[in-house]
Residue, then its C-alpha position, 0 to 999 in steps of 0.5 A: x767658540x760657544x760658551x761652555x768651552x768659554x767657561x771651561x777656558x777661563x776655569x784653566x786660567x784660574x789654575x795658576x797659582x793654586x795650592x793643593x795638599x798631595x797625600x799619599x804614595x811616593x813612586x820613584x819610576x826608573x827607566x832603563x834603556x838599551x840596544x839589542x843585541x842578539x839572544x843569549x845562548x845560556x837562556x832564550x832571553x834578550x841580550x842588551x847593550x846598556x845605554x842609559x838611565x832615567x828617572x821620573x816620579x810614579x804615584x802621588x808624585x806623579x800627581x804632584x808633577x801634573x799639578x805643578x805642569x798645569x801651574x798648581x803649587x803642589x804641596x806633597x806629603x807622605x813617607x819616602x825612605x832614607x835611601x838613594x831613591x828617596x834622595x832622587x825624589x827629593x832632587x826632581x821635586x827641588x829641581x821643579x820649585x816643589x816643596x819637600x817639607x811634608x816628605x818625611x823620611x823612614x829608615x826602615x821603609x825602602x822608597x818604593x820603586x819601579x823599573x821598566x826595561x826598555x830595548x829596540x835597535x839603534x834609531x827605532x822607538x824603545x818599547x818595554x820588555x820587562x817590569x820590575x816593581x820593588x814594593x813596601x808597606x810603611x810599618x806602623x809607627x806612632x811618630x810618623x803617624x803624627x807627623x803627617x797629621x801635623x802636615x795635613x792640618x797645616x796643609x788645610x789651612x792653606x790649600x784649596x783641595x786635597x788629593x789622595x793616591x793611594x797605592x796601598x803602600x799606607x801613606x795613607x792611614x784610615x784613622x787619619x784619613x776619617x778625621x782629616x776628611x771631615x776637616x777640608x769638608x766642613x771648610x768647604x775643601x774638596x777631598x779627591x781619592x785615587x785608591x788602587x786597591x782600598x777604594x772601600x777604605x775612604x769614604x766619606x770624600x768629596x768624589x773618588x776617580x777609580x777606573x772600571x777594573x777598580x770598581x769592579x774589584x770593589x763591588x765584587x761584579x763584572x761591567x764589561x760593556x753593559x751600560x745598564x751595569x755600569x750605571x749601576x755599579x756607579x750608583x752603588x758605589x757612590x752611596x756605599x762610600x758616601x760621595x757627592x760624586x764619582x767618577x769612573x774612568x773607562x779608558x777608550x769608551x770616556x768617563x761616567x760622572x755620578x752625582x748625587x740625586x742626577x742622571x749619570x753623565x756619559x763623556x765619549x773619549x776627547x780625541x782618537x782611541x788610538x791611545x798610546x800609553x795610559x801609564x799615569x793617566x789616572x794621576x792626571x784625570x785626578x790632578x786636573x779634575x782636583x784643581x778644577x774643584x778648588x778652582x770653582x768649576x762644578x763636578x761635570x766641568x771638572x769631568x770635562x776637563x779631565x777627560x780633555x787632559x786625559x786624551x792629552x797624556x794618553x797620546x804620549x809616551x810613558x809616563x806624561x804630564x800635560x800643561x795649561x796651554x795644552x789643556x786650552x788648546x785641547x778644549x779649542x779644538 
């Protein structure tokens, strides 16, 4: 084995035991299972014969899963409402030895959720049939405002990195995020930012991960396959929010790594393109290309790794998480 992939294994070996502030939105997943039946004859619609219920966690709780799958200690904090769905996120965190404390909980804000249907005969593989999204913007409120200023100014104290998912629900408020930002950066504290829609609203990072659909909506300008595009809109979008670094996802053709006053670095996809589902894959390209900041690696071998972890998730189903054994033998291959 040369010693790159030496380095980059003994990087995953300092992943145990981390802690990393997650901030942002909360998603509860829900995926319904059933058995075809037939089509209804008062609509040209799937009948199905309910089986079963499963919950799992989107958003920034899916980035909390991925941190603690790969030996982290996740430490969450955002906004869930006072309901059933918040109630089972707390549940599945709990489950997994995760903290709650930075979870605060509002009464007039409806914990986000996301239901897949999915249907196929009795021993073949269920695929999704339909999405329902129920989706809520938190309402301006003073107190929770302070409240997760308070978490995240205790969270700086003793965590190596923080990670920002942003799903435009506004955990994540831009006037907290200017003052927190500066704070992790003077104490040498890596700031990651996934934002799906307000990409443009965090400057001032230690690096953003958005894929090609994000940095297109940003900047306005279509990529497509153009190389001699992509590196510009990468560059452009890197000194238009102020990053050391970007990162751009571009599902089957890899990831382009942008770092100030460098060429920019093309990774080919690890593994096949023959990708399964790339439900949640962005949460685990941020998770691991976070904790591998905080846990030393420079900005390509955190590339490295998360294009590793990414062709790791993308070859399951739904949405996945990956561990440290699975990333090492990921690189040993």
């Amino acid at each position: 084995m040369d010693k790159k992939k030496q380095h980059l294994l003994g990087l995953v070996d300092k992943f145990s035991g981390t802690k990393i502030a997650v901030w942002g939105d909360f998603i509860l997943d829900e995926y319904v299972y059933g058995k075809t039946r037939r089509i209804s004859r008062e609509a040209p619609v799937l009948i199905l014969t309910y089986q079963k219920k499963e919950f799992s966690l989107g958003g920034a709780g899916n980035s909390a899963l991925n941190l603690k799958a790969l030996g982290a200690n996740p430490v969450p904090i955002g906004v869930i409402g006072q309901d059933d769905s918040g109630e089972i996120i707390i549940d599945i965190l709990r489950s997994l030895k995760i903290p709650t404390k930075g979870l605060l909980r509002l009464k007039e804000y409806p914990t986000p959720i996301k239901t897949r249907i999915l249907a196929g005969e009795e021993n073949t593989r269920k695929q999704q049939i339909l999405r329902i999204d129920s989706e809520f913007k938190i309402p301006e409120n003073g107190r929770i405002k302070e409240s997760l200023r308070r978490c995240l100014e205790e969270a700086q104290e003793k965590c190596s990195a923080l990670l920002i998912s942003d799903y435009n629900y506004l955990t994540v408020k831009g006037d907290v995020f200017n003052d927190l930002a500066a704070d992790f950066r003077k104490v040498k504290r890596p700031v990651t930012v996934d934002s799906r829609f307000r990409l443009l609203e965090f400057p001032g990072a230690t690096v953003a991960t958005p894929n090609e659909p994000e940095v297109e909506n940003a900047l306005k300008m279509e990529i497509g396959e153009s190389i001699p595009l992509l590196k510009r809109a990468g560059n452009t979008l890197r000194k238009k929010l102020r990053l050391p670094a970007l990162l751009i996802t571009r599902g089957s053709r890899g990831m382009a790594l942008f770092e100030k006053g460098k060429p920019p670095f093309l990774i080919p996809v690890h593994g096949t393109t023959d990708i399964v589902d790339v439900t949640g894959a962005g949460d685990t390209v941020i998770s691991t290309f976070t904790l591998a900041l905080a846990s030393g690696a420079n900005f390509q071998e955190a590339a490295q790794l998360a294009n590793y972890a990414g062709g790791v998730v993308v070859m399951k189903k739904g949405t996945a998480t990956l561990t440290a054994e699975e990333l090492k033998e990921a690189i040993s291959c």
